[in-house]
Structures are given as C-alpha cells and as structure tokens.
N, C-alpha and C positions, 0 to 999 in steps of 0.2 A: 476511673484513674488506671484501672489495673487495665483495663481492655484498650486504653488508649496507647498503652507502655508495647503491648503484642500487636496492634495497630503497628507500631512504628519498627519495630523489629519487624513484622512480615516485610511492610514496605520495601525497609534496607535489604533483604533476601532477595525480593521480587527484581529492583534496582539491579541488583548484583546478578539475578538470574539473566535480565534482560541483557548487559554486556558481556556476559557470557555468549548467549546466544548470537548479538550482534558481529562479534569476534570469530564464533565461528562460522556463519552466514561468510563474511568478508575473507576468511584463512580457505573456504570450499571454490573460492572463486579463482583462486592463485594456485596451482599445482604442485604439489609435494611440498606445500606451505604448512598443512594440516600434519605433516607422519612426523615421529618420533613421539613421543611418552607426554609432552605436554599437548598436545594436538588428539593423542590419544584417549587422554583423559579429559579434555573439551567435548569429544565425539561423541564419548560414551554421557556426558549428563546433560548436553543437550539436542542431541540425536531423537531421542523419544518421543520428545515434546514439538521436535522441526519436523520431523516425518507425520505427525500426526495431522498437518494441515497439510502433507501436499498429497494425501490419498483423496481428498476434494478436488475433482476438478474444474471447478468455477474459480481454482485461485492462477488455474495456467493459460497461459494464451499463445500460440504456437510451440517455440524452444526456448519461450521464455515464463520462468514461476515465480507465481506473486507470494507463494504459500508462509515465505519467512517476514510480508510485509502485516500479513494476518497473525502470524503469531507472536512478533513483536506488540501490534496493535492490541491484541487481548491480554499482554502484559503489562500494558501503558493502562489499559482501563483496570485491572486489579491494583494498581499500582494507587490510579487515583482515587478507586472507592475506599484503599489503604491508609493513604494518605488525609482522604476526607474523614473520615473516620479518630481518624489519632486527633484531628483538630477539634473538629463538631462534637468528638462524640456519639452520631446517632448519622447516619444514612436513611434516607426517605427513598420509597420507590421510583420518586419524580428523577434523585439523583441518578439514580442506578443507571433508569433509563438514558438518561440524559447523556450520561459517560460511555454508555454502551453506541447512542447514534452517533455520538462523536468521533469515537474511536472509526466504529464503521466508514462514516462520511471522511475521515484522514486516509484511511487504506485508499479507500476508492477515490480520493482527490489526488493521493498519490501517483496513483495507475493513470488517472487521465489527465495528471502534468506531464508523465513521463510520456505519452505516448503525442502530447500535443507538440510537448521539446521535440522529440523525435520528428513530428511531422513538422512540425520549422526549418529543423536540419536538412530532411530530406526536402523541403523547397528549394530554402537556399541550395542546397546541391545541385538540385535538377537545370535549376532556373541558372545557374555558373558551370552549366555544364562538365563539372566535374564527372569522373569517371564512374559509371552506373554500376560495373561490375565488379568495382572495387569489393574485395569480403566481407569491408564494415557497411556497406551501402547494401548488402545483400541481407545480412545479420536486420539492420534495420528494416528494411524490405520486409523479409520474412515474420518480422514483428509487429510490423504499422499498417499492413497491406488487409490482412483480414478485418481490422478492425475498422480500416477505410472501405473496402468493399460494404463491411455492416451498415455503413455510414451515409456512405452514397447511395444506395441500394434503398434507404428509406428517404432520401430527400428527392432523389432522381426516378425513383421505380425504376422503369424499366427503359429507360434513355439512355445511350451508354456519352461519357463524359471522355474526357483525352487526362492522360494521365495528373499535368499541372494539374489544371482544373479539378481535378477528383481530390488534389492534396492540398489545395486551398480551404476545399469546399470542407472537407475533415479536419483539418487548421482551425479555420473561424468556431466548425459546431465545437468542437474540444474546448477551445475557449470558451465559448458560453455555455457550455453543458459545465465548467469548472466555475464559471461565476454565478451562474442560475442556481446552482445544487450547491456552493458556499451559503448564499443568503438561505435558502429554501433548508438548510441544514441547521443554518443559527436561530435562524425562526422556532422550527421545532426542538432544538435542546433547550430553547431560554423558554419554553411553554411549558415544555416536561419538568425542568428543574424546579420551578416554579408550582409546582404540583404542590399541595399540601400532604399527598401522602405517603 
C-alpha cells in the first residue's frame, strides 16, 4: 500500500517533470521566448537533464537533434514502470524490458516518420517543381539527404540514381522500415511482457 502511495507521487513528478521539459524543448525553438525569470527558472531545472542526451551523438543527424525525443522517451518509460507499479504492485523484469523496447522503438519510429513526412514533402515538391532553393527546401535538404544517400547507397551500391528517383526509393524504404519495425517491435515487447520473471 505504502509503496503504491510513492508509486503515484513519483509518477505525478515524473508527469510534471516531462511538461516541464517539453515546454522548454518548444520555448528553445522560438527566440527570446525562453529570457526573463520564468524562462530562467525552466532552464535551470531542465537544462541538466536536456543536455545530458545531446553529448550522445547518435541522437544528431546533420543540424538537426533528436536528443530531447530521447529524453522525453526515458521519461515516458519511468513514468510507466511508475505508473505500472502504483497499480500491480510489483514489476517483473519481462515488464521493465518490455517498457524500455518500446520507449526505444517510439523515439526511432518517431525519427523515421519524421524523416519519411519529410521525403513526401520533398517529392511532392520536386515533382511540382516548386523552388529548390527555397531555405525551407534547403533546411530539409540538409536533413533528408544524408540519410537518403545512407539509403540508396545500400539498395543501389554503387549505381548512381537521378535525384526523384533516390527520393522515392528512400520514401517507400522509410515506410516499410516504419511498418516492418512496428510489427517486429510489438512482437517482441508482447514476448518480453509476457516473461514470467
């Protein structure tokens, strides 16, 4: 009883830590949105915790950082072993694990919707000949391109493709890399959950 009572008090903390953090994630993206005294005092309690994931650099990809979708994600999984806990009772390792793939498999399903959206956009763009050197077509560009190059680079080897074509071909694999790795992701959280220990 008594462990379920702190169970739920963490949770509510945890909760509140995470829109904290999301608040200031969203205040860092808008310019002098963050300064004065409540902006200040957002910085300072979840500055430590945001910075701590983006000294990792497997959460960056060009000029653009994953690091605050990681560390909201490892707050969504304390949240629910918090949460599972205050209900059950007792946490099994099956769960642990379970919470932790899933968390993982959302950050990374995240990253490769957003970069699939992205290579949609820049279809249709290309393909309506909208203006290529527009700054937001450049911004995207400089986002979508490495990871298209990664991409074609393993289906094409060493063939070289025409631009469309390279952004179709990275289109379609993003979609199925996003639906193959959903099923392949629920498969093993409902194995591991399921663990008896």
């Amino acid at each position: 009883m008594i462990l379920s009572i702190i169970a739920r008090v963490l949770n509510a903390a945890v909760i509140i830590y995470v829109f904290l953090c999301a608040a200031r994630v969203l205040m860092s993206w808008v310019p002098g949105l963050d300064s004065g005294r409540g902006g200040e005092l957002l910085a300072r309690a979840t500055d430590p915790y945001l910075t701590w994931f983006r000294r990792f650099k497997i959460f960056s990809s060009g000029s653009f950082d994953f690091s605050p979708i990681a560390a909201l994600s490892l707050l969504a999984v304390v949240s629910q072993l918090l949460a599972t806990l205050a209900n059950a009772g007792r946490v099994s390792l099956g769960l642990v694990l379970g919470l932790l793939v899933g968390a993982a498999w959302s950050a990374v399903a995240f990253i490769i919707s957003f970069f699939a959206v992205c290579a949609l956009a820049r279809t249709v763009a290309y393909a309506a000949r909208w203006n290529s050197l527009h700054p937001l077509w450049r911004v995207v560009d400089s986002m979508l391109n490495p990871v298209l190059f990664r991409i074609n680079r393993l289906i094409y080897r060493a063939r070289i493709v025409n631009y469309m074509q390279g952004l179709i071909t990275g289109l379609v694999a993003l979609i199925l890399l996003r639906i193959g790795g959903g099923l392949l992701a629920g498969l093993v959280i409902r194995s591991l959950m399921q663990l008896p220990i």
